[in-house]
C-alpha positions as CSV (number, residue, x, y, z in Angstrom):
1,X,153.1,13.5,99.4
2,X,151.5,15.6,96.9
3,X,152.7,19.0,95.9
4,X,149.0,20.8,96.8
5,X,149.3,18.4,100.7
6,X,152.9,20.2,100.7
7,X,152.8,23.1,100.2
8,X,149.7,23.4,102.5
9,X,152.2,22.0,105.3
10,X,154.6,24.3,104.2
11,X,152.6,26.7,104.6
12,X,151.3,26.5,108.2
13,X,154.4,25.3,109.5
14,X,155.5,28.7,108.3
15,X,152.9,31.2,109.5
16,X,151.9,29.1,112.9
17,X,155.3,27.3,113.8
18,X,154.0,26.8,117.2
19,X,150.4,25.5,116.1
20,X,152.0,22.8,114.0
21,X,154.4,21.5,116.7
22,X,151.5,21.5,119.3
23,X,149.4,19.4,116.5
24,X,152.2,17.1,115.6
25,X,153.2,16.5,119.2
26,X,149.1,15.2,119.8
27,X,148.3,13.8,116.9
28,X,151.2,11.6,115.2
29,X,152.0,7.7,114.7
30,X,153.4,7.3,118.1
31,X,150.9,8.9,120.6
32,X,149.8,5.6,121.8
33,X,152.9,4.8,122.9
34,X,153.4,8.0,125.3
35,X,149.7,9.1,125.7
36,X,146.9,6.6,127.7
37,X,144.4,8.1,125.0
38,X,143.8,11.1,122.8
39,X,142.2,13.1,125.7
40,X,145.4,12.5,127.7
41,X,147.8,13.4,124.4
42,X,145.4,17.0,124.2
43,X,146.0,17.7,127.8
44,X,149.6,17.5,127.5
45,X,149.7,20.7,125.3
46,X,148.7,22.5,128.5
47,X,150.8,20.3,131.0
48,X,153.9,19.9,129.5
49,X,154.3,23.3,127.9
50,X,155.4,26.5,129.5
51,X,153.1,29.6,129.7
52,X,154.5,31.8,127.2
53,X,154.6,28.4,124.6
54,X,150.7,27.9,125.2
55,X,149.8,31.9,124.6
56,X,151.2,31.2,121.0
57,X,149.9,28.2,120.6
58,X,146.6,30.2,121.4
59,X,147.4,33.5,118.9
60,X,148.1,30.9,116.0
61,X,145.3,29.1,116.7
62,X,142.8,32.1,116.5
63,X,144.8,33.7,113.2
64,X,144.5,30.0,111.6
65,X,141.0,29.4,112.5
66,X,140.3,33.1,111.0
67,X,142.1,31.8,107.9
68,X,141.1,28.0,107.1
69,X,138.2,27.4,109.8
70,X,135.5,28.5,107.8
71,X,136.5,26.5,104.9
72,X,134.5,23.5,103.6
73,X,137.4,21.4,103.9
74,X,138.8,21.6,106.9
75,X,139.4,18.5,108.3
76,X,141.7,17.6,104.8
77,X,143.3,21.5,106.1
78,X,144.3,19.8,109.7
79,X,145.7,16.3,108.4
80,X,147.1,18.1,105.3
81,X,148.4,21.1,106.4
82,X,148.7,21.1,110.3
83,X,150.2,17.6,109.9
84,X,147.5,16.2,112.2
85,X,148.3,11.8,111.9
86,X,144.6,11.1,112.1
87,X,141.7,10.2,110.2
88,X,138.6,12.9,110.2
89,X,135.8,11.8,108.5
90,X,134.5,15.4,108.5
91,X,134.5,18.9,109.0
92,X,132.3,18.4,112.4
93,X,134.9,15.8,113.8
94,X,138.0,18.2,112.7
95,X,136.2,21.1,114.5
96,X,135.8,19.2,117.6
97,X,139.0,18.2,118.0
98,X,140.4,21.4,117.0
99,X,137.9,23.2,119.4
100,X,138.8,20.4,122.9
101,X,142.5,21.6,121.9
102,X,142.4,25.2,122.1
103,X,139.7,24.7,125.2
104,X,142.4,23.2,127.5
105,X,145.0,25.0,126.2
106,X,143.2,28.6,127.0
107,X,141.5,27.2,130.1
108,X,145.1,26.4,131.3
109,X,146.5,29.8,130.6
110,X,143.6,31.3,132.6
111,X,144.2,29.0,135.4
112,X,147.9,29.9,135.5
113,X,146.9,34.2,135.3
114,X,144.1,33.3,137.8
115,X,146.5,31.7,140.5
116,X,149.3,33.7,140.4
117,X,147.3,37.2,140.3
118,X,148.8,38.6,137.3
119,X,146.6,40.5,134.7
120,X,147.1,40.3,130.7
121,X,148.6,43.1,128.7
């Protein structure tokens, strides 16, 4: 691993600890073995997490998109730093991934404040 790829992973597993789990736990070597697909591997971060786990996950996403989503790289950002164990071949690939993640992770979190009646603070 190269000192730039690890300090980058250093780096977001640091200031999003949660982020980085959720992404290894989708995207590593042995998805296929637990997972049916990739779909079925990004719903799990909303099924087989507790609430207060996926509003993290959703508070690191949003402060980590702020910080590398803009960049022109950020596909190498997700492999690199967020230790995603898949190949992007660009920025609009990485985004959409990144984007079906945090849209079943929030959609879940709604869900779960919509049936049991109990309102943000």
């Amino acid at each position: 691993m190269s000192r730039r790829r690890r300090e980058l992973r250093l780096e977001a597993e640091e200031r999003w600890p949660t982020l980085f789990e959720g992404i290894s736990w989708v995207w590593n070597e042995d998805q296929s073995v637990f997972y049916e697909n990739e779909d079925s591997a990004i719903k799990s971060l909303a099924t087989e997490h507790p609430l207060q786990w996926r509003q993290q996950f959703i508070k690191e996403w949003r402060e980590c998109d702020v910080e590398w989503g803009h960049q022109s790289n950020f596909h190498v950002l997700l492999q690199d730093g967020l230790n995603m164990n898949r190949v992007l071949k660009d920025n609009v690939e990485g985004r959409q991934l990144w984007s079906k993640a945090y849209d079943i992770v929030i959609d879940s979190v709604r869900a779960e404040f919509k049936t049991s009646g109990e309102k943000r603070q």
